[in-house]
C-alpha positions in Angstrom: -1.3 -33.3 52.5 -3.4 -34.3 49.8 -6.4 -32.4 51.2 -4.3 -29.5 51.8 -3.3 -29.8 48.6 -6.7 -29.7 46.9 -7.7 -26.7 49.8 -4.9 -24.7 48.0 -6.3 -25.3 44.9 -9.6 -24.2 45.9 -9.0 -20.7 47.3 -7.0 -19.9 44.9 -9.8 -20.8 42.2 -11.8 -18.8 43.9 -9.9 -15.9 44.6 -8.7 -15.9 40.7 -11.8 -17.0 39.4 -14.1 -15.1 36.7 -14.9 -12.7 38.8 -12.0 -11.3 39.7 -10.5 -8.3 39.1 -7.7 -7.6 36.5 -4.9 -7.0 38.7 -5.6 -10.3 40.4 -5.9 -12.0 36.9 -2.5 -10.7 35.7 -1.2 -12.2 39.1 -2.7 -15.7 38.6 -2.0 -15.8 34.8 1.2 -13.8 34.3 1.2 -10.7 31.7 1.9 -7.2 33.4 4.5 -4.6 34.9 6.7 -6.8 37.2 6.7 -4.3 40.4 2.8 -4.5 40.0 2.8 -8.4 39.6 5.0 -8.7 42.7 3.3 -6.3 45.1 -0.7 -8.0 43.9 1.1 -11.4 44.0 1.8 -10.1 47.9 -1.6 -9.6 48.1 -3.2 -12.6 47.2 -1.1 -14.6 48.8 -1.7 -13.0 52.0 -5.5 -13.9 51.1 -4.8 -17.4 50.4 -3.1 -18.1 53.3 -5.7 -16.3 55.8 -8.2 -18.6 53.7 -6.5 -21.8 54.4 -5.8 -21.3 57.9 -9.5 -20.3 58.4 -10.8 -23.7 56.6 -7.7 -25.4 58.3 -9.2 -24.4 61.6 -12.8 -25.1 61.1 -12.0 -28.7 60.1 -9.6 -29.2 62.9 -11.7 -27.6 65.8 -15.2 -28.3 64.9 -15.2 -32.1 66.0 -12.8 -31.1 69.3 -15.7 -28.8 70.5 -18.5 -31.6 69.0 -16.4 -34.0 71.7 -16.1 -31.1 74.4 -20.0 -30.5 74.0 -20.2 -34.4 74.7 -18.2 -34.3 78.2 -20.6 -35.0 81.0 -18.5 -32.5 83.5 -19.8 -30.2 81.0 -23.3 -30.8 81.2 -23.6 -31.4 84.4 -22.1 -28.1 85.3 -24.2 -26.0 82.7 -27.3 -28.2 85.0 -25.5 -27.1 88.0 -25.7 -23.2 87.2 -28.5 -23.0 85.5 -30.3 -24.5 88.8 -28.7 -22.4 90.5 -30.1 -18.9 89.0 -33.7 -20.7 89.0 -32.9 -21.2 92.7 -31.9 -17.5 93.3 -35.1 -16.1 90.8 -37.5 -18.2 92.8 -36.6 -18.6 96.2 -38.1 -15.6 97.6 -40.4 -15.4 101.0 -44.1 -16.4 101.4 -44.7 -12.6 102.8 -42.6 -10.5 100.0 -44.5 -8.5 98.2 -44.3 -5.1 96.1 -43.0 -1.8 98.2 -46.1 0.5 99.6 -45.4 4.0 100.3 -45.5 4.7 104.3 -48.8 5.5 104.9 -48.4 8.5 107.8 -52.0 7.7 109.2 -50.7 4.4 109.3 -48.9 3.4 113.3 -47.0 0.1 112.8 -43.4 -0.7 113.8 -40.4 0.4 111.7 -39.1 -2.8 111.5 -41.1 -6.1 112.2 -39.8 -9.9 112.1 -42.6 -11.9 110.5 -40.8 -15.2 110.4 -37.2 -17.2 111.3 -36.1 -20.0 110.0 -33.4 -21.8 111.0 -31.5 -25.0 108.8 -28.7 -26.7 110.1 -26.1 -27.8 107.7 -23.8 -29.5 109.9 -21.5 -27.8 112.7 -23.2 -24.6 111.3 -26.9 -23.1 110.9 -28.6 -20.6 107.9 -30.9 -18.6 109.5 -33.3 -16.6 107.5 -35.4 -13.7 108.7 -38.7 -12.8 107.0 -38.9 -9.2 107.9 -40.6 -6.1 107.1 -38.8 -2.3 107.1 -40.5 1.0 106.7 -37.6 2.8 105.2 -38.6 6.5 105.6 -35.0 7.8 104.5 -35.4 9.9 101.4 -32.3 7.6 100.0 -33.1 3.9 99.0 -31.7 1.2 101.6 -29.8 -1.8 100.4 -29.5 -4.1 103.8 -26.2 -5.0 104.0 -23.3 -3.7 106.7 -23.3 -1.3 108.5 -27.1 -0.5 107.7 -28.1 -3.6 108.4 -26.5 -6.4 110.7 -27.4 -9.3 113.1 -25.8 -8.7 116.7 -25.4 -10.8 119.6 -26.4 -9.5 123.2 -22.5 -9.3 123.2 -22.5 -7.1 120.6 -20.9 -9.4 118.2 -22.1 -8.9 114.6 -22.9 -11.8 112.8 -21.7 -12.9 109.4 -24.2 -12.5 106.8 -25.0 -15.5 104.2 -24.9 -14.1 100.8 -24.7 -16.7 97.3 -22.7 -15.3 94.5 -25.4 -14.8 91.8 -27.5 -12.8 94.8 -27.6 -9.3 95.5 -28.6 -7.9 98.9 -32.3 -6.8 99.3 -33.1 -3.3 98.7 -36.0 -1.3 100.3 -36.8 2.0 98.0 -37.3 5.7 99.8 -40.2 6.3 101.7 -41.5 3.0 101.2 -41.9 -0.1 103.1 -41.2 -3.4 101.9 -41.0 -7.4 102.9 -37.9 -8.8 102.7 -35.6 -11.9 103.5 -32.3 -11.7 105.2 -30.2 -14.5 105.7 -26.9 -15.1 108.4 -24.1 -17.6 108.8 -24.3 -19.0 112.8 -22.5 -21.1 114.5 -22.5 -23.1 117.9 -21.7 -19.8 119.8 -24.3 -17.4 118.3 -27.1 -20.1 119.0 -26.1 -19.4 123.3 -26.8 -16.0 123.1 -29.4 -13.7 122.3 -29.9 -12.5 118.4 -31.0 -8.7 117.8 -31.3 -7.5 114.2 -30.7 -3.7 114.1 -31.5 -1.6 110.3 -30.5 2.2 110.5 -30.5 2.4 114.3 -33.7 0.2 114.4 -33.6 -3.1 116.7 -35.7 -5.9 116.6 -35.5 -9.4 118.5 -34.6 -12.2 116.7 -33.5 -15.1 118.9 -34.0 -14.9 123.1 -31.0 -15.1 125.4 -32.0 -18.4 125.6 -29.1 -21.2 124.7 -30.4 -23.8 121.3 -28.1 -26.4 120.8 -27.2 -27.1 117.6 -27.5 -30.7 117.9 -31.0 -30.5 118.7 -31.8 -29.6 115.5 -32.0 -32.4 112.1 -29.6 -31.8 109.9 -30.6 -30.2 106.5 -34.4 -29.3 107.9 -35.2 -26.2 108.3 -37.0 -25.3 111.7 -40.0 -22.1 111.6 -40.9 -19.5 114.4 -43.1 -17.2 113.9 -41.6 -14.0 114.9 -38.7 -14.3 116.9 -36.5 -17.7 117.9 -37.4 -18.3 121.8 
């Protein structure tokens, strides 16, 4: 109470100091009209208190954020997401590169798989698929559903494998472009055959032949070149 006290004392000091005005003065030291003293009196005690809640605030919370800021969970999760946006900003593919206009003298395939690799992470897989796309729409292409999707021989469309901080790979118009796409398999898409199909475009990713998951090491990530046979 005592430091309250003295806080008081302070402001108002301060607020009825030598520099202020005459109104305030004839508030703080008496002398003037009383309707005037009542409604400045009003006034600066609305000032006071707004200054000793502020200074009552900064010397409460400042040492409860000081211990906050000291918290390991907090530190380890600012680690955690910072890691995690270096992860995204540098894990790109070895053959990504800037987007070339379609050269029209130029034969090559629409779409072409470079690269799949496949990581097992349990009773799952990531595969990712280093491809490039000549994207001779006069509208840029962001490679997502329904433009672009991994199907099994079946027909069943595979789940793509997208972090949150990520946003799907986009190929600019009439341009062609190396990019990385990445899926969510399981048990049952690794039996089947894997064709990946951009604007009507299909390209073989895995043969019909059956991989069993357990074949693979767990967390080590297995490379084809080209297509998964």
């Amino acid at each position: 109470m005592t430091g309250l006290s003295e806080l008081a004392g302070d402001v108002r000091r301060l607020v009825c100091g030598d520099g202020a005005s005459d109104a305030e003065n004839d508030v703080c030291h008496g002398g003037n009209e009383g309707g005037k003293r009542e409604t400045e009196s009003l006034k600066i005690d609305h000032t006071l208190s707004i200054h000793i809640h502020v200074c009552i605030f900064a010397r409460i919370e400042r040492p409860e954020v000081m211990q906050f800021l000291k918290r390991f969970e907090v530190w380890l999760l600012l680690v955690l997401g910072a890691g995690a946006a270096i992860w995204v900003l540098t894990d790109k593919p070895s053959v990504e590169g800037d987007p070339q206009p379609i050269d029209a003298s130029t034969v090559a395939p629409a779409l072409l798989i470079h690269r799949c690799l496949l990581e097992r992470d349990y009773g799952n897989a990531r595969l990712d698929i280093e491809l490039r796309y000549q994207n001779a729409s006069p509208r840029p292409l962001i490679l997502q559903p329904p433009d672009a999707k991994l199907l099994t021989t079946e027909g069943k469309e595979v789940p793509p494998f997208i972090l949150a901080p990520e946003k799907p790979p986009e190929i600019g118009a009439q341009t062609s472009k190396n990019v990385r796409l990445r899926f969510w398999l399981d048990q049952e898409h690794l039996k089947t055959g894997l064709n990946l199909e951009i604007r009507g475009v299909k390209a073989e990713v895995k043969s019909t032949t059956s991989l069993d998951l357990e074949t693979l090491e767990n967390q080590k990530t297995k490379t084809w070149t080209g297509s998964i046979r």
